[in-house]
py3Dmol code that shows the C-alpha trace and the ligand (Angstrom):
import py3Dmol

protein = """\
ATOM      1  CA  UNK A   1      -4.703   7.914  23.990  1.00  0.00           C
ATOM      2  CA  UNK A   2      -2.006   9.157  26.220  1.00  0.00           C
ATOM      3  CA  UNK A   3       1.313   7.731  25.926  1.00  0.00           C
ATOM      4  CA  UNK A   4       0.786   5.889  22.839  1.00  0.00           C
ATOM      5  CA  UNK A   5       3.637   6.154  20.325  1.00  0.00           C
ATOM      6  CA  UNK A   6       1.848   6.637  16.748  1.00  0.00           C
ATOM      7  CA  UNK A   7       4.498   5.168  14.441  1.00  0.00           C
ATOM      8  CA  UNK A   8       5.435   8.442  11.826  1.00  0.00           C
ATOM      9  CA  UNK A   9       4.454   7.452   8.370  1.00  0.00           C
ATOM     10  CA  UNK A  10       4.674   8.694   4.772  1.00  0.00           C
ATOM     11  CA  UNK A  11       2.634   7.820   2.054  1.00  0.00           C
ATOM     12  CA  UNK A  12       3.553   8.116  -1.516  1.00  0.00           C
ATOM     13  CA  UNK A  13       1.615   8.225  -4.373  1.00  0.00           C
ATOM     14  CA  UNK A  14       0.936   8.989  -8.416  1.00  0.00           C
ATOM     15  CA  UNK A  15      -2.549   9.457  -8.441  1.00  0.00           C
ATOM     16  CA  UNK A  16      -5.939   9.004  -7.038  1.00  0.00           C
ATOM     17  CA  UNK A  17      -5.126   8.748  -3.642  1.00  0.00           C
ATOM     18  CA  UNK A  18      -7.927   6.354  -2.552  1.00  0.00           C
ATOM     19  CA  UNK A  19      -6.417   4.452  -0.426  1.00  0.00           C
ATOM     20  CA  UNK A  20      -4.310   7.109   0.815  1.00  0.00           C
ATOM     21  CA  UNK A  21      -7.958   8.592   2.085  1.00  0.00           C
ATOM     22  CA  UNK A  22      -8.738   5.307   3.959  1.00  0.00           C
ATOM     23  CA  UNK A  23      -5.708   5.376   5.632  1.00  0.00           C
ATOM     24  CA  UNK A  24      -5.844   8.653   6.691  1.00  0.00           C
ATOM     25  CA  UNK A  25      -9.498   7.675   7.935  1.00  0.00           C
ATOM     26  CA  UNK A  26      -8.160   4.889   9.833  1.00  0.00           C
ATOM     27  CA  UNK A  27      -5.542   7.121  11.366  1.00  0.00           C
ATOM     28  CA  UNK A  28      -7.990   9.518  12.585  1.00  0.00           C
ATOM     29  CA  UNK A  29      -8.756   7.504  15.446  1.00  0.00           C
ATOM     30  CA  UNK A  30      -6.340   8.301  17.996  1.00  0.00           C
ATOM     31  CA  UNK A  31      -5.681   4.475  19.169  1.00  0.00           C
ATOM     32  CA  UNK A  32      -4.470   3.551  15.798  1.00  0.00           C
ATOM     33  CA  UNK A  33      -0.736   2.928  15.978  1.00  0.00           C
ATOM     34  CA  UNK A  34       0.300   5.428  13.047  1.00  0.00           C
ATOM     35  CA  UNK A  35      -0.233   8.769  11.924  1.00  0.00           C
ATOM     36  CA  UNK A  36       0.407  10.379   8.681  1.00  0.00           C
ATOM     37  CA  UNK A  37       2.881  12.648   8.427  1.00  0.00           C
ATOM     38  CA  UNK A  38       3.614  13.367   5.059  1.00  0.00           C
ATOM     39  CA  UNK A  39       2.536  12.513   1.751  1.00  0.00           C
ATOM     40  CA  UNK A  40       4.834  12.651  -1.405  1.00  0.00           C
ATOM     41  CA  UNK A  41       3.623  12.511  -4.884  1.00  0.00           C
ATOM     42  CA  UNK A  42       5.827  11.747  -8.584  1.00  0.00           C
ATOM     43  CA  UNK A  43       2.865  13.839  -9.692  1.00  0.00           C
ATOM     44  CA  UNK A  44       2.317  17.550  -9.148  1.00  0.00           C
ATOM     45  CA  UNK A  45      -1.161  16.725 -10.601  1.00  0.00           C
ATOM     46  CA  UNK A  46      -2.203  13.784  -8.422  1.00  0.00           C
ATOM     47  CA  UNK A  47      -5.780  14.623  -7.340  1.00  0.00           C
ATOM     48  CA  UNK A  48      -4.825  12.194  -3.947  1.00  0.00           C
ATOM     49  CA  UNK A  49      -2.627  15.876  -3.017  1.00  0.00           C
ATOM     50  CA  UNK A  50      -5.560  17.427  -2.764  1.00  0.00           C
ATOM     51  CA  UNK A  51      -7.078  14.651  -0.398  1.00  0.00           C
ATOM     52  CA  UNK A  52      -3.995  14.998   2.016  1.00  0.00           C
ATOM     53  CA  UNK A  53      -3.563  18.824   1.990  1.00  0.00           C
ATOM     54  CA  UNK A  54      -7.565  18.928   3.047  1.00  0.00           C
ATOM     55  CA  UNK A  55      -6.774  16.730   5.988  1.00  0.00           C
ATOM     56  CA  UNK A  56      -3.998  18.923   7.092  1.00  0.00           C
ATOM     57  CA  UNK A  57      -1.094  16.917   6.020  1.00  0.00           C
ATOM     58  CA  UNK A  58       1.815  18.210   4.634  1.00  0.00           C
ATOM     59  CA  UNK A  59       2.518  17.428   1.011  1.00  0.00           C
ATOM     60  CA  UNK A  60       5.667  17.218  -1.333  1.00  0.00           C
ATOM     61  CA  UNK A  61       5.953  16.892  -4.979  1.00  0.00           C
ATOM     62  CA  UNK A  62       9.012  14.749  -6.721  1.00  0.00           C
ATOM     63  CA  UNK A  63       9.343  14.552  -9.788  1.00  0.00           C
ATOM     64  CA  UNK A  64      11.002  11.554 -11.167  1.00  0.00           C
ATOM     65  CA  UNK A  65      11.031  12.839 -14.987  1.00  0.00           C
ATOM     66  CA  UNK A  66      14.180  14.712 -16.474  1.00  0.00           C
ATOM     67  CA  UNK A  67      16.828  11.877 -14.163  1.00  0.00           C
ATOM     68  CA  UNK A  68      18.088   8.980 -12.719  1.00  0.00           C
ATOM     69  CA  UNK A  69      16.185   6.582 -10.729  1.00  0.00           C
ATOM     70  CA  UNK A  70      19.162   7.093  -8.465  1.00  0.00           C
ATOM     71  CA  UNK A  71      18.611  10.638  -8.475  1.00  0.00           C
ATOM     72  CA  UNK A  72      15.244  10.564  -7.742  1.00  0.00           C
ATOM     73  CA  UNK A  73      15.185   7.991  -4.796  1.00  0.00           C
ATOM     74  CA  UNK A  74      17.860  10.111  -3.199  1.00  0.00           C
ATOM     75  CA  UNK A  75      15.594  12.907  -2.781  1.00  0.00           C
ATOM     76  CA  UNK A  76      12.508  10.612  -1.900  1.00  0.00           C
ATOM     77  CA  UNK A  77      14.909   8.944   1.038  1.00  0.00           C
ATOM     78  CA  UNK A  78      16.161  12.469   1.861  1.00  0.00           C
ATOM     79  CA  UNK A  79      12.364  13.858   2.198  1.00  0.00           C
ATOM     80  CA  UNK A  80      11.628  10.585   3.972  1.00  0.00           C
ATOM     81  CA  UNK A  81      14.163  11.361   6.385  1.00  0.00           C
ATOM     82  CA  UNK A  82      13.874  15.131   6.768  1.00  0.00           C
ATOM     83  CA  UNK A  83      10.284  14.368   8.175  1.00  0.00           C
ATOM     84  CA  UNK A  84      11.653  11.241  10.533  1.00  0.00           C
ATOM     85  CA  UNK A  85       9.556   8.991   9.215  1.00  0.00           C
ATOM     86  CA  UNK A  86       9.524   5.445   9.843  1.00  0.00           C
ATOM     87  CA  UNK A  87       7.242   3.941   8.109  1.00  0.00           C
ATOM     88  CA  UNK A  88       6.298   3.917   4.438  1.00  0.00           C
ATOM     89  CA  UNK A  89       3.265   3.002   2.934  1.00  0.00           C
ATOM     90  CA  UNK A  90       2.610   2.634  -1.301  1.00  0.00           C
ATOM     91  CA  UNK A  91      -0.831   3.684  -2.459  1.00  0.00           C
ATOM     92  CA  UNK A  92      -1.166   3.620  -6.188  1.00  0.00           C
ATOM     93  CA  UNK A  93       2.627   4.753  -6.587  1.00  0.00           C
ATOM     94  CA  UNK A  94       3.762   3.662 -10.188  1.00  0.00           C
ATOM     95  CA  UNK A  95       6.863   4.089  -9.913  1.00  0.00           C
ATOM     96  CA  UNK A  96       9.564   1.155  -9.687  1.00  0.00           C
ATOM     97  CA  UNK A  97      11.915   1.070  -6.734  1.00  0.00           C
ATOM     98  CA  UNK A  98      15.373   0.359  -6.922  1.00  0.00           C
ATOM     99  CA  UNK A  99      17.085  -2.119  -4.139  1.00  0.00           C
ATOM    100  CA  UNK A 100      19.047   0.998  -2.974  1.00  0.00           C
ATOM    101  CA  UNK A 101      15.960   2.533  -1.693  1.00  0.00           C
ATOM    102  CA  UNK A 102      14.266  -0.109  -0.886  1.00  0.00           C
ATOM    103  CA  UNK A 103      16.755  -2.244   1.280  1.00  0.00           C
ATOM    104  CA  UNK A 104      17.679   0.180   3.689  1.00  0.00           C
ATOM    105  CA  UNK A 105      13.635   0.451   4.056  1.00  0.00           C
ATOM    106  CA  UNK A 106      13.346  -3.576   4.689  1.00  0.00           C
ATOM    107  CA  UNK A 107      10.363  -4.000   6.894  1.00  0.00           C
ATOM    108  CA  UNK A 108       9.122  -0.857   7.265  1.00  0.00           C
ATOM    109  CA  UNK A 109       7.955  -0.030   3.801  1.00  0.00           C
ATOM    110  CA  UNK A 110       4.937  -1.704   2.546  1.00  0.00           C
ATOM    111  CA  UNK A 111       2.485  -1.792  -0.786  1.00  0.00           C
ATOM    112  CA  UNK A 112      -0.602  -2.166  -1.598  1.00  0.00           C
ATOM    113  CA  UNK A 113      -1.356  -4.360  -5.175  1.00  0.00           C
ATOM    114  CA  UNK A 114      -4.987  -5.314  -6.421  1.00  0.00           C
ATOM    115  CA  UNK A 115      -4.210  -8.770  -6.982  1.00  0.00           C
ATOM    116  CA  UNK A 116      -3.886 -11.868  -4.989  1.00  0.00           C
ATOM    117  CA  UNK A 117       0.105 -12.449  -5.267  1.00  0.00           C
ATOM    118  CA  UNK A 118       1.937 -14.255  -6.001  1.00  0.00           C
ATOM    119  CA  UNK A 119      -0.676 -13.962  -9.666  1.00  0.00           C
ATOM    120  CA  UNK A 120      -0.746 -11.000 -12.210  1.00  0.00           C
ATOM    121  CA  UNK A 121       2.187  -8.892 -10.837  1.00  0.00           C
ATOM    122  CA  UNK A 122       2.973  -5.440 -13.047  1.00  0.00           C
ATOM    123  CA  UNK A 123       0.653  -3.654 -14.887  1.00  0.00           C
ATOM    124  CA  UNK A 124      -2.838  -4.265 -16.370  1.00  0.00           C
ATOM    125  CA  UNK A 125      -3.689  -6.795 -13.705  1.00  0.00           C
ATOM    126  CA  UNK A 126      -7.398  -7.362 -14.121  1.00  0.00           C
ATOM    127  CA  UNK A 127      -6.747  -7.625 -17.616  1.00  0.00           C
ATOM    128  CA  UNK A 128      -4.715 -10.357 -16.828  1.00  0.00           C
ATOM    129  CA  UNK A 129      -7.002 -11.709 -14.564  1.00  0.00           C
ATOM    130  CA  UNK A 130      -9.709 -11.906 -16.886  1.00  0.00           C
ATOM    131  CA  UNK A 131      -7.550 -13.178 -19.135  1.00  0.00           C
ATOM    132  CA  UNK A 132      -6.562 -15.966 -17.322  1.00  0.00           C
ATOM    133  CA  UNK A 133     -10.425 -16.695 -16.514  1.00  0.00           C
ATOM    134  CA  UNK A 134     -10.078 -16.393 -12.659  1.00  0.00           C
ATOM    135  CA  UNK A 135     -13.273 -16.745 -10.304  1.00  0.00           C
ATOM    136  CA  UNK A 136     -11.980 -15.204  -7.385  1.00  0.00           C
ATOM    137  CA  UNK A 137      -9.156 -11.715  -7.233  1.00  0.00           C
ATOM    138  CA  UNK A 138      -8.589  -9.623  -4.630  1.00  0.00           C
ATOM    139  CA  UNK A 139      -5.636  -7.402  -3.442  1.00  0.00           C
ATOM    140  CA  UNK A 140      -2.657  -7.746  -1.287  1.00  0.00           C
ATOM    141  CA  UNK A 141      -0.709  -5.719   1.250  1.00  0.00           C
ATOM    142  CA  UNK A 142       2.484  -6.994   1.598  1.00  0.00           C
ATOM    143  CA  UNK A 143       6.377  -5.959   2.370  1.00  0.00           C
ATOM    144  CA  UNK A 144       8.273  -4.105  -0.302  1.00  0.00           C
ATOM    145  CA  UNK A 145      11.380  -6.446  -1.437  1.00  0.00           C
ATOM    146  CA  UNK A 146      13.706  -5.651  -4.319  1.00  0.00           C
ATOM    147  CA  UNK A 147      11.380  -8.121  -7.144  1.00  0.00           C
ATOM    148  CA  UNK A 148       8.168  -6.279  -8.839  1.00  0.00           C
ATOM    149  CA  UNK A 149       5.089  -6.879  -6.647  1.00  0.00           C
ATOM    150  CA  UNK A 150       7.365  -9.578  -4.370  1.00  0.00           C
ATOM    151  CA  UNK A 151       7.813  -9.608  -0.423  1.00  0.00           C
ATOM    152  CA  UNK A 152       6.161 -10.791   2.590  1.00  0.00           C
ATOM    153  CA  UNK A 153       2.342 -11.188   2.330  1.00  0.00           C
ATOM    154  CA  UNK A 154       0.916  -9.050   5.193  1.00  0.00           C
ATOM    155  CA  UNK A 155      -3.290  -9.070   4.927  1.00  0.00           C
ATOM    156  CA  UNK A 156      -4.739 -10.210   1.293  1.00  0.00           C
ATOM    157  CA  UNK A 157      -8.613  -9.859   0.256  1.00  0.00           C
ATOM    158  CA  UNK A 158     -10.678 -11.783  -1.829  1.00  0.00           C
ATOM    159  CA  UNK A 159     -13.954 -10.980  -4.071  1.00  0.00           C
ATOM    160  CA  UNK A 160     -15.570 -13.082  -6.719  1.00  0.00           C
ATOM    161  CA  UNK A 161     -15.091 -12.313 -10.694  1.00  0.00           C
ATOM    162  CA  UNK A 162     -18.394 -11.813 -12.358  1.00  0.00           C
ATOM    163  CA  UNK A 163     -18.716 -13.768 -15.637  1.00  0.00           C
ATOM    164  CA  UNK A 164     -19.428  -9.843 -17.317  1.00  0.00           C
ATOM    165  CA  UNK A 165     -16.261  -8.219 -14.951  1.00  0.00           C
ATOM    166  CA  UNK A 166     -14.539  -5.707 -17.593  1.00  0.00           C
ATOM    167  CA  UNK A 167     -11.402  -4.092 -15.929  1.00  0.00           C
ATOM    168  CA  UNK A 168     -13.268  -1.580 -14.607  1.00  0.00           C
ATOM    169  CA  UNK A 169     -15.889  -3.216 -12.799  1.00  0.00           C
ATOM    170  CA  UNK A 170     -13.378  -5.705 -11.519  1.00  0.00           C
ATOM    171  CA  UNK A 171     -10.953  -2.754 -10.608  1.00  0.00           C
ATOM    172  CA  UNK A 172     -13.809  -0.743  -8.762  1.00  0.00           C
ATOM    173  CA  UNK A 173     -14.892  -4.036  -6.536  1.00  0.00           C
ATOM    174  CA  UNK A 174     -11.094  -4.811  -5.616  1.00  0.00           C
ATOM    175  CA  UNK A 175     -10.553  -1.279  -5.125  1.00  0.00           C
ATOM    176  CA  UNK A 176     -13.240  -1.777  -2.259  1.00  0.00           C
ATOM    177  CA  UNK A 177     -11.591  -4.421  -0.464  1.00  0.00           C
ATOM    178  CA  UNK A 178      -8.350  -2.674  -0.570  1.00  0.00           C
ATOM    179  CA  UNK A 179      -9.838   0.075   1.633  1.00  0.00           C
ATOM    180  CA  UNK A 180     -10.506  -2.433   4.281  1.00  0.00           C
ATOM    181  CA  UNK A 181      -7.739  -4.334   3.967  1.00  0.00           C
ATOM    182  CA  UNK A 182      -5.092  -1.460   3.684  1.00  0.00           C
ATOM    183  CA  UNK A 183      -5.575   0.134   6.766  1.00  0.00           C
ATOM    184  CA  UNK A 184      -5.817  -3.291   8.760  1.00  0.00           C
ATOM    185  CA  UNK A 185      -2.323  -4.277   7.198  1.00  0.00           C
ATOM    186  CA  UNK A 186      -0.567  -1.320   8.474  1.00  0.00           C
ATOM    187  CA  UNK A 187      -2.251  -1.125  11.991  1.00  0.00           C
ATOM    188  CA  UNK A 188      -0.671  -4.796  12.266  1.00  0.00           C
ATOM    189  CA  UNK A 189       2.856  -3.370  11.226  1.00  0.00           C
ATOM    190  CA  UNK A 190       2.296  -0.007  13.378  1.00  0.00           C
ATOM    191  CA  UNK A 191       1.287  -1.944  16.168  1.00  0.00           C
ATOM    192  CA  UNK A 192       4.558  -4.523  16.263  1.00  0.00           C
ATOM    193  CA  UNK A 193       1.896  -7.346  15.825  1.00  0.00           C
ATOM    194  CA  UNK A 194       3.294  -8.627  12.098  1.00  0.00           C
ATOM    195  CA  UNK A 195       6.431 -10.051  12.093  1.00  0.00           C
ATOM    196  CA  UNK A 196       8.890 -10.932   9.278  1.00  0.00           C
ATOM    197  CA  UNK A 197       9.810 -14.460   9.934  1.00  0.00           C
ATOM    198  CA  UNK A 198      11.444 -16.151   7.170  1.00  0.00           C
ATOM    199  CA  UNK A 199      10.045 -14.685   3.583  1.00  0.00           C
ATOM    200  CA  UNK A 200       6.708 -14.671   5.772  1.00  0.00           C
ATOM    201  CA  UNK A 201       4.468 -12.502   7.897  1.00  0.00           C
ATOM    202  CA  UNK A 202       3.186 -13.584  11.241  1.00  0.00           C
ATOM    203  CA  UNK A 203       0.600 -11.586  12.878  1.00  0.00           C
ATOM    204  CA  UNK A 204       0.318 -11.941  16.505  1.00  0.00           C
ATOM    205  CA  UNK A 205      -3.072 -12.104  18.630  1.00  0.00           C
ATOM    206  CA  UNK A 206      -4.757 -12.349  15.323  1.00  0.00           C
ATOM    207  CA  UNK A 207      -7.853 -15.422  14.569  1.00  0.00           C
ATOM    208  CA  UNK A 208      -8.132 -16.801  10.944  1.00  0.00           C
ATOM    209  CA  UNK A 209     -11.462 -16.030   9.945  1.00  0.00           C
ATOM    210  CA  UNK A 210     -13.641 -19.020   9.526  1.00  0.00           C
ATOM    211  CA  UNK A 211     -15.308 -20.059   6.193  1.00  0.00           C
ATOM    212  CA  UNK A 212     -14.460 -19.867   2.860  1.00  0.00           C
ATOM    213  CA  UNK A 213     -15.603 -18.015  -0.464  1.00  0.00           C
ATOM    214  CA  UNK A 214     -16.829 -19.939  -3.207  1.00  0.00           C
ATOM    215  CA  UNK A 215     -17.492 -18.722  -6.646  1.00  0.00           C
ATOM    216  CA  UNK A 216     -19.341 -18.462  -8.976  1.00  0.00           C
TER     217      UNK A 216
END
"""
ligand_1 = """\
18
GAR
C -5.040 0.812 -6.444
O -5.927 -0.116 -7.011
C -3.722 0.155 -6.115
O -3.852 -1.163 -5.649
C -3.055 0.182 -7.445
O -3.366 1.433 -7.993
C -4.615 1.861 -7.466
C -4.423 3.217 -6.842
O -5.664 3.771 -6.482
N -1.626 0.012 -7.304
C -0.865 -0.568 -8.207
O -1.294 -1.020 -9.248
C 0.591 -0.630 -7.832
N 1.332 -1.420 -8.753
P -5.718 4.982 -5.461
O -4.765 6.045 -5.969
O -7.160 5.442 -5.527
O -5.335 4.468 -4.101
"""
view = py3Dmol.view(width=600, height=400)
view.addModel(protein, "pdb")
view.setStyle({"model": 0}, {"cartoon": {"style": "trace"}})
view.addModel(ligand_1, "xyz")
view.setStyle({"model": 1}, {"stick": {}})
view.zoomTo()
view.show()
């Protein structure tokens, strides 16, 4: 679409890359507000490097073993930089942030966590979901602040917890919501349309969707 200005944005990740594939589905239209232009792994053996690289996007390892957190942040922000992005999206990257990278990123770096937040931040979350005996989970995309798995709530999605759910099974159903829900959070933030007001998100021109889900 002429004269649309696709926001630049990086995506980093330690694995997988899933999500990292839906977004750079979504950003294959040209009308969506972002493009990505670089993705940066803690992993040399993240299989989601081979997902970018085959859609033509340029790729960087950093590895985050062998030195500070300090260290390594200062070469993420530098990479970051060298490539002008401006926005920053977290796809399955398991690696804790510091507030000195993530502050000067306020509002323009965002995560994806398969949970509905404020429950079960950290690690093992659908254990802890079935552990706590939940009906409903789901996922969140929200702003990065300083906290674990804390920050403005951008776009959540819900699916029901079958009685028989193991991790995996839970994982894999959340895991398809996220796809949907990952790429609709950040064409909201591309876009200008979600808005940091308070400790909350408001998304402009947007409808609530009607109903509700019940279960079991
Ligand atoms: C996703 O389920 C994502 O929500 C989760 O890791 C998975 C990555 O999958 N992220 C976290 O747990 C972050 N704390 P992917 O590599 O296939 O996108």
């Amino acid at each position: 679409v002429a004269g649309l200005n696709r926001r630049r944005t990086a995506v980093l990740i330690s694995g997988r890359g899933s999500n990292l594939a839906a977004l750079i589905d979504a950003c294959r239209d040209a009308a969506f507000p972002a493009s990505i232009e670089l993705v940066i792994s803690n992993k040399a053996d993240a299989s989601g490097l081979a997902v970018a690289a085959q859609a033509g996007i340029a790729t960087q390892v950093i590895d985050h073993r062998g030195r500070s957190r300090e260290d390594f942040e200062a070469d993420l922000d530098a990479a970051l930089r060298g490539a002008s992005v401006d926005l920053v999206c977290l796809a399955g990257f398991m690696r804790l942030l510091t507030p000195g990278f993530v502050t000067p990123w306020y509002g323009r770096l965002i995560n994806i966590h398969p949970s509905l937040l404020p429950a079960f931040r950290g690690i093992r979350v659908h254990e802890q979901a079935l552990a706590a005996g939940v009906r409903i989970s789901g996922c969140t995309v929200h702003f990065v602040r300083p906290a674990v798995d804390d920050g403005p709530i951008i776009a959540q999605a819900a699916v029901p917890v079958a009685a028989d759910d193991t991790p995996e099974t839970l994982a894999a159903r959340i895991l398809q919501a996220e796809h949907l829900v990952y790429p609709q959070a950040l064409r909201w933030v591309a876009s200008g349309q979600a808005r940091i007001d308070g400790e909350r998100v408001a998304i402009d021109r947007v409808t609530a969707p009607a109903g509700m889900l019940v279960s079991p």
